[in-house]
Residue, then its C-alpha position, 0 to 999 in steps of 0.5 A: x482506474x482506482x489507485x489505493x496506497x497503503x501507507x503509513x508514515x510509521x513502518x513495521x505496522x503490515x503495509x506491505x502483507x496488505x498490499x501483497x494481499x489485497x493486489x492478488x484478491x483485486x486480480x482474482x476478482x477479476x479485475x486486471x491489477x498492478x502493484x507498485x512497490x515504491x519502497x526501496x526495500x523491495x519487499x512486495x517484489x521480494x514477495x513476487x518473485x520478481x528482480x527489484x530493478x527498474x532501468x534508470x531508477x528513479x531518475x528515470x522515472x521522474x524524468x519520464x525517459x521511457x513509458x512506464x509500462x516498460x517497468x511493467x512485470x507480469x507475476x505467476x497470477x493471471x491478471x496481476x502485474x507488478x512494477x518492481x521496487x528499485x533501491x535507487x527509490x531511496x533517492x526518490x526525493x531528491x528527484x521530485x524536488x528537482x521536477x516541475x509540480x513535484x506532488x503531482x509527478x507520480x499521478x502523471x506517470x499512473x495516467x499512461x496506465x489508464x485503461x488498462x488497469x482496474x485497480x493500482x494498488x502502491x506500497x509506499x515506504x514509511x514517513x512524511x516526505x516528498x515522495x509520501x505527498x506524491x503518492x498521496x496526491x495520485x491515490x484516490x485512498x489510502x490505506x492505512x494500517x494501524x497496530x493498536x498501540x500507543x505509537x501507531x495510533x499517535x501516527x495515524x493523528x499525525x498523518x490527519x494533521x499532515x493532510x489538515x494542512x495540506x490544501x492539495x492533497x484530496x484522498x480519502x484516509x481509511x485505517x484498518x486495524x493490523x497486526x492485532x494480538x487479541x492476547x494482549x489486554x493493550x490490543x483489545x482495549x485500543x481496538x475497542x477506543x478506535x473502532x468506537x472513536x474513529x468514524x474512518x476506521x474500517x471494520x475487519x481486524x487483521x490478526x497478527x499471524x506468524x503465517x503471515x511473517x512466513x510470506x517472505x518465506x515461500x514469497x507468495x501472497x498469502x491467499x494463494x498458500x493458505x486461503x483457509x487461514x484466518x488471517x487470510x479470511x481477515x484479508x478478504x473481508x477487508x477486500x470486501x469492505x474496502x470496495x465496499x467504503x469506496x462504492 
């Protein structure tokens, strides 16, 4: 089982149209797949058609009152399920501070699951924090999307720093650029320095695409509404190089 976080510490910059989109490839390349949106905003379950509610919320899960896989929905595409964000999320920190090997809590709770799942993919809310270290200490990467500008590239050497400095954390960092606006002459000249600067930063761009907006819309991923589109094709392509870097 590989678990994969798209996370960034700053928000607004795709997370959560990758995570849509990269957990219905893995389902349709056959291998069976959950999606964990751990942001209380609960915008991949939006996206699922699923309820965001998860019986005793974060409590409950950190204290482990119940299997995990009780949480567990199914989704409308075969192979993919999908546990469901909770706004109760919002107090995630607070009930990892009060654990025992608080950093290590999420990865326990993902070993219930082994061997029913091929992939895990998490959505992670933005920002440093408890939570944040307990994602990245389960996941075996994470994926971080990087808008070329100034502010998103300066979170992506923030997040480096973080981990330079967390002797625990072992997860491998692989930034993709997103959101990119081949328009603007700031884009082209950023995506230019760090595909160039950044040996970790994967190849496939991800386009800004209004197609892309539209998924909270029709609340479906976009690779089942519009698999022609090129933002689409940019997901896929990502897919592939993703499992690529991995192997």
């Amino acid at each position: 089982m590989q678990v994969l976080a798209t996370y960034s510490i700053k928000g607004g910059v795709g997370k959560t149209a990758a995570a849509t989109n990269l957990a219905w490839l893995a389902a349709r390349d056959g291998g069976p797949t959950l999606i964990w949106d751990l942001d209380p905003q609960g915008a991949a379950t939006f996206n699922y058609r699923v309820r965001p509610r998860v019986k005793g919320g974060a409590k409950g899960l950190v204290r482990e009152e119940r299997p995990l896989e009780k949480a567990i929905r199914g989704t409308d595409y075969p192979g993919l399920d999908l546990l469901p964000a909770d706004f109760r999320y919002r107090n995630l920190d607070l009930q990892l501070d009060q654990a025992k090997k608080s950093s290590r809590r999420l990865a326990r709770l993902l070993k219930q699951l082994e061997g029913d799942y091929e992939w895990v993919i998490l959505d992670c809310p933005p920002g440093i924090s408890l939570t944040s270290e307990a994602i990245l200490t389960a996941a075996d990467a994470a994926l971080v999307p990087v808008v070329p500008t100034t502010l998103s590239t300066r979170a992506l050497d923030q997040l480096t720093a973080f981990l330079e400095e967390e002797a625990g954390i072992d997860v491998e960092i692989l930034p993709f650029l997103s959101m990119v606006d081949r328009r603007k002459k700031l884009h082209r000249e950023l995506q230019q320095e760090l595909l160039e600067a950044e040996r970790r930063m994967l190849r496939t761009p991800i386009p800004n695409a209004s197609a892309v907006e539209r998924m909270g819309l029709l609340r479906e991923p976009l690779l089942a509404t519009s698999p022609r589109h090129h933002a689409a094709t940019a997901y896929e392509a990502l897919w592939e190089e993703i499992q690529q870097r991995l192997r």
